[in-house]
N, C-alpha and C positions, 0 to 999 in steps of 0.2 A: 395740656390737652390740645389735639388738633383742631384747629378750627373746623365747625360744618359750615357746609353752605345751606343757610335756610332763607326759602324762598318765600315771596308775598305776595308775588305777582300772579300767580298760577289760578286758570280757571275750569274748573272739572264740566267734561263732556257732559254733563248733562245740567247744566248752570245754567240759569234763565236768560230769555233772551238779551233783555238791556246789562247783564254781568260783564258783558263782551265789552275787549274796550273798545273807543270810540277812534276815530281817523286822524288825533293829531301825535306824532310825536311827543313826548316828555320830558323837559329837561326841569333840575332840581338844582335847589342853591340855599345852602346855609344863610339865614340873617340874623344877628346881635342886633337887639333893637333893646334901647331903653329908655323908660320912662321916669323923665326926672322927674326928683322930690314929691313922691304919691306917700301915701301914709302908710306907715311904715308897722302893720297894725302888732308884729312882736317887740318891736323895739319899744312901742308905746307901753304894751302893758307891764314890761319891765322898766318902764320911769327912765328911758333913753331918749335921744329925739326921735320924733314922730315923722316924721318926714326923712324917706329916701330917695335915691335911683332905685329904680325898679327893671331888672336887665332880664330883659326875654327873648331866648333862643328860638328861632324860628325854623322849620324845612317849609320851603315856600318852591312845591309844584306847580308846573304852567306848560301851556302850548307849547313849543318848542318848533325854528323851523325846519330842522330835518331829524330825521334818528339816526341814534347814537349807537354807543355801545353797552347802554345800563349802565349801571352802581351798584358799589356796595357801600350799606350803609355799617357803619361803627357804632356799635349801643352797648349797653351790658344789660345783662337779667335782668330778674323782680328781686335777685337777691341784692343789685346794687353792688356788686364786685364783679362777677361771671363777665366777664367778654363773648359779644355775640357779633357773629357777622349775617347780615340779611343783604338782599339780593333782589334786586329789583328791573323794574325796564326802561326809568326815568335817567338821563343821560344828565352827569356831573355838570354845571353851568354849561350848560348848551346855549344857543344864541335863542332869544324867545323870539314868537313867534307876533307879530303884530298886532293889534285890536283891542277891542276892552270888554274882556271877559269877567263876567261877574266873581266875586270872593268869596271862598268856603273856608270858613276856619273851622280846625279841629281841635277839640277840648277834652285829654285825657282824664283818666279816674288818679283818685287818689290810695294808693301812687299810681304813677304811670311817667310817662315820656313822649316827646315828639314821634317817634317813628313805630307808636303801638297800633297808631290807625294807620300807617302809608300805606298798605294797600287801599286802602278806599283814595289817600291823597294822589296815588299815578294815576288809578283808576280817574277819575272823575274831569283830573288835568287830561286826558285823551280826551274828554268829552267838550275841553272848551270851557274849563273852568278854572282860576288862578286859587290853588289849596294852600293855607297857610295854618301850617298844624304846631302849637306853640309847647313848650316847655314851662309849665309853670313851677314858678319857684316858688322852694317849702312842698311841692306835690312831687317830685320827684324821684323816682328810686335812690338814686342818691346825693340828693340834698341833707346836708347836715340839718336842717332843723327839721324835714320829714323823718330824719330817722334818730333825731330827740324826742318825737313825739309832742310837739308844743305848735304845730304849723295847722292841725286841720282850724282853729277860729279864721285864721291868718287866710283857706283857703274859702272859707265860705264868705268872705269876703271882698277876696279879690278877682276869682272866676271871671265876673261879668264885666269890671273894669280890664281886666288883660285882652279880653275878645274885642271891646271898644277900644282899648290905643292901639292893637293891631290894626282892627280895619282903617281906623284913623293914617297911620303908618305909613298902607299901603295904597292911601288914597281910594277906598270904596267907594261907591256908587251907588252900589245895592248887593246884599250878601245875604250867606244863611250862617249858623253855625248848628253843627253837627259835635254834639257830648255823650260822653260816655260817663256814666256814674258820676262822679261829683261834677262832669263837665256839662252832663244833662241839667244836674243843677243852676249850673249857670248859664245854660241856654235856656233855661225856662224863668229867669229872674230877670235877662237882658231883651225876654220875650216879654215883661210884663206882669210877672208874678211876684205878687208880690209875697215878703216872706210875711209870717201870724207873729203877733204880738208875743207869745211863748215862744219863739226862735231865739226870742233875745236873752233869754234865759236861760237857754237848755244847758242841759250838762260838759253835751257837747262841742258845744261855742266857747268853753272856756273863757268867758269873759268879755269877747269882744262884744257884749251885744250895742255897747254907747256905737260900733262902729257898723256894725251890720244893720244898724237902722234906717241907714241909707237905703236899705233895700225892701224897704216895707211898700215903698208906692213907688216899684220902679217905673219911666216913660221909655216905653220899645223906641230903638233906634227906628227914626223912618227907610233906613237906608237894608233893616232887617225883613226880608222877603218871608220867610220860612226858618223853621227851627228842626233840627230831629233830635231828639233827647232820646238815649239808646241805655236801656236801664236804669236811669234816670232817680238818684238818691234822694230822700228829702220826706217823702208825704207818707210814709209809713210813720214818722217820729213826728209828726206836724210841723215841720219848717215849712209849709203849708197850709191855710185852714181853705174849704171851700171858697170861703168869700176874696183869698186871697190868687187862687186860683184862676177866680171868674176874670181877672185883670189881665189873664194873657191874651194878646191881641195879634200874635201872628201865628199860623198857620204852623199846626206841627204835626209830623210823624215819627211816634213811640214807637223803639223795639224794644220786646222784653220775652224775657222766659219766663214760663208759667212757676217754674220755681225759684227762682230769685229768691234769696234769703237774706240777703244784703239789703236791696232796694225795697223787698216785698212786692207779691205780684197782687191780690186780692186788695191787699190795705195799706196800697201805696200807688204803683201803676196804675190799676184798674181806675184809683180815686181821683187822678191828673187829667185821665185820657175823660171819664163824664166830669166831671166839674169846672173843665175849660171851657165853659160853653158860649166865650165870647166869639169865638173862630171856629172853623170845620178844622176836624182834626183826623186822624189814621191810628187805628194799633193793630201794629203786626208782632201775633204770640208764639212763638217758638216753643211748643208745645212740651213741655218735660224738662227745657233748657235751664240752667241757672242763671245767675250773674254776667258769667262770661259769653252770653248769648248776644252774636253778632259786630263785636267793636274788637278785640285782639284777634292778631294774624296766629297764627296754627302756633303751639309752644314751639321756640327752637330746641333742639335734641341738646343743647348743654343745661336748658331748664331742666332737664328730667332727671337729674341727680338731685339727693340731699344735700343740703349743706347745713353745717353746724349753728350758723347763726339764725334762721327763721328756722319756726316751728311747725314747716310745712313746707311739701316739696315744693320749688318754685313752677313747675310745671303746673299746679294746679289756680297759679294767676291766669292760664291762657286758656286751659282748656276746657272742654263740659264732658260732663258724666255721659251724655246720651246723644249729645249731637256731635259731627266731625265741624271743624271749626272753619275749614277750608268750605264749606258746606255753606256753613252760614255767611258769612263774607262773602260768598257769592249771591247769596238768596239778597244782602240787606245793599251790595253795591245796584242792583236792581232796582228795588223799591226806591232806593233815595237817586237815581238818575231820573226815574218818573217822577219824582214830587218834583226835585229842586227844577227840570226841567219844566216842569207845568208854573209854579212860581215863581224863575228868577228868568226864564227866554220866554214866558207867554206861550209855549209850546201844550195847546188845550187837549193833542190829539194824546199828551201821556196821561190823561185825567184815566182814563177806561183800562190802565195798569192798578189801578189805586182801588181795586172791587174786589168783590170776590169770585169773578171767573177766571182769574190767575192766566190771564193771559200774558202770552210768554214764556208759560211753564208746559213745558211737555204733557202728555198725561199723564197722571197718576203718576205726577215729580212733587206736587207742592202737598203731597201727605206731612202733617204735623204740623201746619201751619194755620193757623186763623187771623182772619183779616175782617177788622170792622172800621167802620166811620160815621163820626156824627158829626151833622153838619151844624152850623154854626147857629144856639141858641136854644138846641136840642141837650 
């Protein structure tokens, strides 16, 4: 098959205002980074040793000082075979650009990959932000033990340690991290959530709970400005109870589709967004949307065949039933240039994007959308 060219960069004419990007150049650069001898949470419960390397693949966007010619990036589908070419504005190791720009890491779903958020990662790097969007292993399309089916204990346990040896890595300062489904999860445990007594037990932990106990009374990094947990998996099954919720301690904004069937939007979402009520928080509802509301780029056109081995077209990893997805990636690079700018630059004047007069938004552009917040204690 001919390769497409699918793009990630692209912002529709009628895209709110902060979707635009920002004045710097982009340049991007592959890191191997590994962290020695972590616990090795499959190896353990197969009576192996416990302790490994832990090697994690990074795309790490940043300022750059002049522009380039873009990239293309090399990935494969949700089937984990498909070859996919994506297409961007971020220019192949460009020379950076000087300063000390705060750290955004990005935290794929289970499964997923590095390059499922890069749009939001050039986006944000034009704004003056160094994006480090990681590859975790066992979560990946195709990683042998994600598609043995024996990795998700493995991944609810390592989420929040992989987002701390990065920023560690990269020498942070001060960061946010931005998750998608399981990756929400672990921005909201690295925020201070702790996981419920029954997490340890659940079916779906498969075991690890002697190790996910770690995560019962997590401490927010100081270094953690803001969270945004983008569908965010966990408190429909109670890997959360209220009281474990009330422990988050930094600042977040939730995106979610009102029909999420995965994450649950009434008895899971809705439960995180009042229950955190140690911090002012945001939820913006993408009215009708499912799962895939707001964090994957548009399906590429080789997603949209079947293939023999999943039991569903892989095009329906990227896409939604009701909303265009180019659509929402525009609407959610928006919202989170005003939060992270109001929390991680001190920039107060983007508080008055975070309401509901949808400023920014054309008229009668931000139909289907609800935006609430409650502020901290409420």
């Amino acid at each position: 098959m001919t390769p497409h060219d699918n793009r990630i960069d692209l912002i529709r004419p009628d895209a709110p205002k902060l979707a635009q990007l920002g004045g710097h150049p982009v340049g991007v650069k592959t890191l191997d980074l590994v962290n020695p001898a972590q616990l090795d949470v499959l190896g353990a419960m197969a009576g192996q040793p416990a302790l490994a390397d832990r090697r994690l693949v990074v795309e790490l966007w940043y300022p750059a000082a002049q522009h380039g010619l873009g990239s293309t990036y090399h990935t494969v589908t949700r089937d984990g075979r498909t070859p996919v070419r994506l297409l961007g504005s971020a220019t192949r190791d460009a020379a950076a650009l000087g300063g000390d720009f705060p750290l955004v890491i990005l935290s794929h779903g289970y499964p997923g990959n590095r390059f499922l958020m890069g749009h939001l990662g050039e986006n944000l790097a034009s704004k003056g932000y160094l994006v480090a969007s990681i590859d975790h292993p066992q979560s990946t399309y195709d990683d042998p033990a994600y598609l043995g089916g024996q990795a998700f204990g493995s991944t609810l346990v390592n989420r929040p340690l992989d987002t701390a040896f990065v920023a560690d890595a990269l020498g942070a300062t001060q960061m946010a991290i931005i998750g998608y489904s399981m990756g929400g999860y672990g921005a909201l445990v690295a925020g201070g959530a702790g996981v419920s007594e029954a997490a340890l037990a659940m079916e779906r932990g498969a075991g690890v709970g002697p190790y996910l106990a770690r995560h019962r009374v997590p401490v927010a990094d100081p270094r953690l400005k803001a969270i945004v947990p983008i569908g965010p998996w966990g408190r429909q099954i109670g890997v959360w109870d209220a009281a474990g919720m009330a422990g988050l301690s930094v600042p977040a904004l939730i995106l979610a589709g009102s029909r999420d069937d995965v994450s649950g939007y009434d008895t899971g979402m809705r439960l995180i967004f009042e229950e955190a009520v140690g911090v002012t928080r945001h939820l913006l509802t993408f009215q009708g949307a499912g799962h895939n509301a707001a964090a994957p780029f548009p399906a590429p056109l080789e997603s949209w065949a079947p293939v023999e081995w999943l039991p569903f077209v892989p095009f329906e990893h990227y896409a939604d039933a009701v909303w265009d997805n180019l659509r929402m990636n525009n609407i959610a690079a928006h919202f989170v240039t005003a939060f992270l700018d109001l929390h991680l630059k001190g920039d107060a004047a983007k508080a008055a994007y975070l309401t509901e007069d949808w400023l920014g938004f054309a008229e009668g552009s931000a139909r289907g959308l609800r935006l609430e917040t409650l502020a901290k204690g409420a």
